[in-house]
C-alpha positions as CSV (number, residue, x, y, z in Angstrom):
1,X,0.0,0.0,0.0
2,X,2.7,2.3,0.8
3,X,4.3,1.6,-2.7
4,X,1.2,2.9,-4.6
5,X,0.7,5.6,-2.3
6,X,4.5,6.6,-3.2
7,X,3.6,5.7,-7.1
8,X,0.8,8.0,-6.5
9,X,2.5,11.3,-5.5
10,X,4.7,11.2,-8.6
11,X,4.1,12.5,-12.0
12,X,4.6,10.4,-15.0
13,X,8.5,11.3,-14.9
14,X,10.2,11.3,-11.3
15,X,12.4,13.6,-10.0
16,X,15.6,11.8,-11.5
17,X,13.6,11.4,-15.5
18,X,13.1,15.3,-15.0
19,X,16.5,15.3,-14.2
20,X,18.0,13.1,-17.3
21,X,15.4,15.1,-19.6
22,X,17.4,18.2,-18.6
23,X,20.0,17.1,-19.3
24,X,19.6,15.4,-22.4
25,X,17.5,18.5,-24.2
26,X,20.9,20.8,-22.2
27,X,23.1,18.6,-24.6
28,X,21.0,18.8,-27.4
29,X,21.1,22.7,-27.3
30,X,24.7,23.0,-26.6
31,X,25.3,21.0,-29.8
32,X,23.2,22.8,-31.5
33,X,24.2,26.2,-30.9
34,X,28.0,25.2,-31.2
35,X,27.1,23.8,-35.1
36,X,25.6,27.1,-35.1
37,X,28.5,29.1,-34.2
38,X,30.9,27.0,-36.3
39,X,28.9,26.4,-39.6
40,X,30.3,28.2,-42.9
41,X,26.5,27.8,-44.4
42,X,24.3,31.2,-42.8
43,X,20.8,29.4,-43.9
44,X,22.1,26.5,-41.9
45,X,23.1,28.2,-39.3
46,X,19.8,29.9,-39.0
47,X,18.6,26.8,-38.9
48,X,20.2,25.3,-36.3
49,X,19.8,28.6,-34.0
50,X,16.3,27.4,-34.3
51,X,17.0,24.1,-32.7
52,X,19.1,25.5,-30.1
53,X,16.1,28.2,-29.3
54,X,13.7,25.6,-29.3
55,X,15.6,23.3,-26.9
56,X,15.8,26.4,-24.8
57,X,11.9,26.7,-24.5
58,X,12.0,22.3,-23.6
59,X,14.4,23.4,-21.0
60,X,11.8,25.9,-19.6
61,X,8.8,23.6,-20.0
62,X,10.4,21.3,-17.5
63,X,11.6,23.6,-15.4
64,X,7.7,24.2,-15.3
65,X,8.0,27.8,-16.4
66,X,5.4,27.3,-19.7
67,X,4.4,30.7,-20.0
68,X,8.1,31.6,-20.3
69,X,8.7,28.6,-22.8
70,X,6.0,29.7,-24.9
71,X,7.5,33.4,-25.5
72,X,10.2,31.5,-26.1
73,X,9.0,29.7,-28.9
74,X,6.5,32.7,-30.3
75,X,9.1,35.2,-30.0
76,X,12.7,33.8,-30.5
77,X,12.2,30.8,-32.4
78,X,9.2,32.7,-34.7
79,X,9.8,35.8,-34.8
80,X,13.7,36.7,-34.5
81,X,14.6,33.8,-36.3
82,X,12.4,34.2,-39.1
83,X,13.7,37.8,-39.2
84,X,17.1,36.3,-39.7
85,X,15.7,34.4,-42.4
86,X,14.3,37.2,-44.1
87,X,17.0,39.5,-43.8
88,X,19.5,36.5,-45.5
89,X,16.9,36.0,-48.0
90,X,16.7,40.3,-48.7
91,X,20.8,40.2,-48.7
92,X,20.5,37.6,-51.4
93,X,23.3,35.9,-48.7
94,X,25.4,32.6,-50.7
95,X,23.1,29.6,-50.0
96,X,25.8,26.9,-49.7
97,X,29.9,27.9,-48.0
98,X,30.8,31.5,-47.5
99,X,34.4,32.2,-47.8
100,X,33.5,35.6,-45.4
101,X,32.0,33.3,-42.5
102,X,35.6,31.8,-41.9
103,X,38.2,34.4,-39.9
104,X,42.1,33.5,-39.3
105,X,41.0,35.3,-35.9
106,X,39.1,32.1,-34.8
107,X,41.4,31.5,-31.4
108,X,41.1,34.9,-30.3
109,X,37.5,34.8,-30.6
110,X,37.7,31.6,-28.6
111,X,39.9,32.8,-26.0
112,X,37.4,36.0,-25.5
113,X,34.4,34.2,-26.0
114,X,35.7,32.1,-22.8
115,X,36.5,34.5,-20.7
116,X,33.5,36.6,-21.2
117,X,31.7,33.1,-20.6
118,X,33.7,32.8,-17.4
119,X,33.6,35.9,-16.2
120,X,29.6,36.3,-16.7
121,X,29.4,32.9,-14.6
122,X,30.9,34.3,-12.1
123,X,29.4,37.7,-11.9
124,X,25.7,35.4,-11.6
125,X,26.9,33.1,-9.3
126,X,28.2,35.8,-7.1
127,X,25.1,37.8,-7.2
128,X,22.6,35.1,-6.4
129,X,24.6,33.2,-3.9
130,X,22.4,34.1,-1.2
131,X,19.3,34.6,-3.2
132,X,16.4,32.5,-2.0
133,X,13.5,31.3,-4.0
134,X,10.0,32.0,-1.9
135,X,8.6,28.2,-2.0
136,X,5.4,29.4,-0.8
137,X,4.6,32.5,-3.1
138,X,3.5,32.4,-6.0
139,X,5.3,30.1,-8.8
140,X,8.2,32.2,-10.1
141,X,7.3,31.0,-13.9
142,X,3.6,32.0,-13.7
143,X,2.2,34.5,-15.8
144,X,1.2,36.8,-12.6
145,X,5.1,37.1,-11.3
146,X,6.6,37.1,-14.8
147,X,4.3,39.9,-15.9
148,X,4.4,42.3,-12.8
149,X,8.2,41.5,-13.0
150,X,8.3,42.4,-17.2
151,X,5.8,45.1,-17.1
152,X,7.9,46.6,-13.6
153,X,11.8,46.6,-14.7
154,X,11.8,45.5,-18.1
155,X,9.7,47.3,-20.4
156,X,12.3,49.6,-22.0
157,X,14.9,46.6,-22.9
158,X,12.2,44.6,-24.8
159,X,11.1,47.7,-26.5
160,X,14.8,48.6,-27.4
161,X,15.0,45.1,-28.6
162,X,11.5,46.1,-30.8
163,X,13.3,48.9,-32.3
164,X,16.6,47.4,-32.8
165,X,14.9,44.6,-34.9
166,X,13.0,46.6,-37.0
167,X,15.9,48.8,-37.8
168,X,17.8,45.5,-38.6
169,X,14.5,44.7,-41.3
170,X,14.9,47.7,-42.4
171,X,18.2,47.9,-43.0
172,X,17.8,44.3,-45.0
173,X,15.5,46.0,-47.3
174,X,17.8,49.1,-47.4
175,X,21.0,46.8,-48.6
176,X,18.8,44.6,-51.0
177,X,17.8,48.1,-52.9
178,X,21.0,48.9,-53.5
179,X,22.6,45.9,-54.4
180,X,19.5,45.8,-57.1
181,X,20.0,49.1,-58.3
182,X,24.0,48.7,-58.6
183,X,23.1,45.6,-61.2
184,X,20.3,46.9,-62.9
185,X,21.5,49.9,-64.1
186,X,24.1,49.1,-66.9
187,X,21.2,46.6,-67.8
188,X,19.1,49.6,-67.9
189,X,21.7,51.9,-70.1
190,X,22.2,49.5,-72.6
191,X,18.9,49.2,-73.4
192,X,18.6,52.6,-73.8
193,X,21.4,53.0,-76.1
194,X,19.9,50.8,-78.6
């Protein structure tokens, strides 16, 4: 009896599957968003930022947090990334290698990306080491906290962010029209002088 009382109180996935399932979709991400780093193809590497975005909102989904996991996955994953697919499409950006996405600088990068990784690790671990989560408030991933909390402090970053990707759209358009005017116009004059 005690056995199915204990069966009971679970969920479908115990403690330790939650666990692995973390894990597992952590590892997934990581992969993905290293092939995205590292890929000479941009559309593929687009692509793959989608993975690693969408393993990101898994991540919050069993961390329990699904109204976060679903901005996740409307915002990042279908909006930002689809922006990135336009503005490659707009650029008229090489489908298959690009010579330009390879840099001799690649172990600098590395060395700074580290650090900076390092050095942001420790700035958050640091800051939250005596931070506290309130058990008996209200879930930190509901839609109450997360929008007093976004609505409160972060208003003017997400609508910078707003701005920045429209000017970025923009700007896509802006290059495209150039680059189409550049090779249209000796098309242009020699049909005019005949």
């Amino acid at each position: 009896m005690t056995t199915a009382t204990a069966a009971g109180s679970h969920g479908f996935l115990s403690p330790t599957g939650v666990e692995i399932a973390f894990l597992l979709v952590g590892l997934v991400t990581f992969g993905a968003a290293i092939v995205t780093v590292t890929t000479k193809q941009l559309v593929h590497a687009a692509l793959w930022l989608v993975v690693a975005l969408g393993g990101l909102a898994v991540e919050y989904l069993l961390l329990t947090a699904e109204f976060i996991a679903w901005v996740q996955v409307l915002i990042y994953v279908g909006s930002v990334v689809v922006l990135l697919l336009f503005g490659l499409m707009l650029t008229r950006a090489p489908i298959g290698r690009s010579p330009d996405a390879d840099s001799p600088n690649r172990w600098a990068a590395l060395t700074v990306a580290v650090a900076s990784a390092a050095a942001l690790v420790w700035v958050v671990v640091d800051a939250f080491r005596t931070t506290w989560i309130d058990l008996d408030g209200a879930p930190q991933g509901s839609t109450d906290v997360t929008g007093s909390i976004l609505f409160r402090h972060w208003v003017l970053p997400f609508e910078a962010l707003s701005v920045l990707l429209l000017a970025a759209l923009v700007g896509a358009i802006v290059l495209s029209r150039k680059k189409n005017a550049t090779t249209t116009t000796p098309a242009a004059e020699g049909e005019g002088n005949r």
